[in-house]
N, C-alpha and C positions, 0 to 999 in steps of 0.2 A: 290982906293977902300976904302968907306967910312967905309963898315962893318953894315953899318945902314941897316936893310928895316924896310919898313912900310908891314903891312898888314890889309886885310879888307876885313869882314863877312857878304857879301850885302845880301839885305833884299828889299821888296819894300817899306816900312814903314821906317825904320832905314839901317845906315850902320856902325857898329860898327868897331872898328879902334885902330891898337896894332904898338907898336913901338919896335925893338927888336934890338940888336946886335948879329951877329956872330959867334964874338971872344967869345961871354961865352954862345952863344945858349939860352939864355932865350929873353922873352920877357915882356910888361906892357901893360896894357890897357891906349887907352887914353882918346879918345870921344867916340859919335857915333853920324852921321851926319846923320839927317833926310832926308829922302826920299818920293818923292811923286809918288807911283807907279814905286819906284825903280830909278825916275831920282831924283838925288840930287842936291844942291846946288853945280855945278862944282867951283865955285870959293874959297869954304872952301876945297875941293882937292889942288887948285894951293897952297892955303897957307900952307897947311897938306908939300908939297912937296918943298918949296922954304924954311921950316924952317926947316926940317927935313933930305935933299938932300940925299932920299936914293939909297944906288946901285942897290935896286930891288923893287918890289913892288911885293905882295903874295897875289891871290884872292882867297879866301874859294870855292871851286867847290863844290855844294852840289850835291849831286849822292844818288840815293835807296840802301837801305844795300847790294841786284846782282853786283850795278857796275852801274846801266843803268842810264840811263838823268832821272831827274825827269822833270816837269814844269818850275822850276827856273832855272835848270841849262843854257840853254842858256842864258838867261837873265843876270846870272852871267858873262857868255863867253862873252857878248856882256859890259857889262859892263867895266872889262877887258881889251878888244879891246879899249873902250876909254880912258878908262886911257892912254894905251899906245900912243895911232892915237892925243891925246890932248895934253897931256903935253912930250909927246915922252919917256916917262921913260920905262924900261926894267920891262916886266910884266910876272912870273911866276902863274898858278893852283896849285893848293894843295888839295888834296882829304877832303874835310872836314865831311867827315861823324859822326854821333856822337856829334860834336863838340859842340854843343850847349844842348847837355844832358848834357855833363862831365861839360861844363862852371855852368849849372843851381845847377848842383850838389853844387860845388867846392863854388858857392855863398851861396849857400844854409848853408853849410856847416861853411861857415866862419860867416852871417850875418843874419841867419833865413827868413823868408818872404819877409822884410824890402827889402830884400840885393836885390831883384828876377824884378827891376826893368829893362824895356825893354833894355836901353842904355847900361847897366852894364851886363848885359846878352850879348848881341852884340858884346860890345868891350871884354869880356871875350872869346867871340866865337874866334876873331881874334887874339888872345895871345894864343890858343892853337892851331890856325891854324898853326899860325906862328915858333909858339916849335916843331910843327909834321913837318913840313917844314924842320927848324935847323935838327933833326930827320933823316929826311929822303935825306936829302946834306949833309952830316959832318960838 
């Protein structure tokens, strides 16, 4: 067990992308790989995974503040499913609700307007996915 996962905040536009360990529960932002209607470039994935060889991989489930599916959510599930059915990696959900308020905040906070770019938004969403994650598995 490497300790590594990756995690990722799909979107159908962008998929923003966090790199995290374990052992200290935090996580970073890295990219965020564009999306055309939610399919992305699958082969910036293989690379994300063959440099990065994590024990898991974390997808942001986006959910209405009830609990219930929104529109995306399957989309995400299904996304998900490929990750896994493609490259065979072990693939957990993680409630992301919020996540991308607290990220716009937390940019906002550090960089003003400048900071509030789509990518950086994104891959911020998947660094909090991914801490609520660490979070909620010890």
């Amino acid at each position: 067990m490497s300790g590594t996962l990756l995690a990722f905040d799909f979107g159908t536009k962008s998929i923003g992308v966090a790199i995290g360990q374990r052992i200290t529960g935090t996580a970073r932002p890295l990219t965020a790989i564009k999306a055309n209607d939610g399919t992305p470039d699958w082969t910036q994935f293989e690379k994300l995974l063959k440099e990065w060889q994590p024990e898991l991989v974390v997808v942001g489930l986006p959910l209405n503040m009830d609990g219930t599916n929104q529109p995306l959510t399957d989309r995400a599930r299904k996304f998900a499913n490929r990750l896994h059915g493609r490259f065979g990696v072990k693939v957990e959900l993680q409630d992301e609700r919020l996540s991308t308020v607290e990220a716009r905040a937390g940019l906002f906070e550090r960089g003003g307007f400048r900071a509030l770019n789509k990518g950086s938004i994104d891959s911020a969403s998947a660094v909090i996915i991914l801490e609520s994650y660490f979070e909620n598995h010890g």
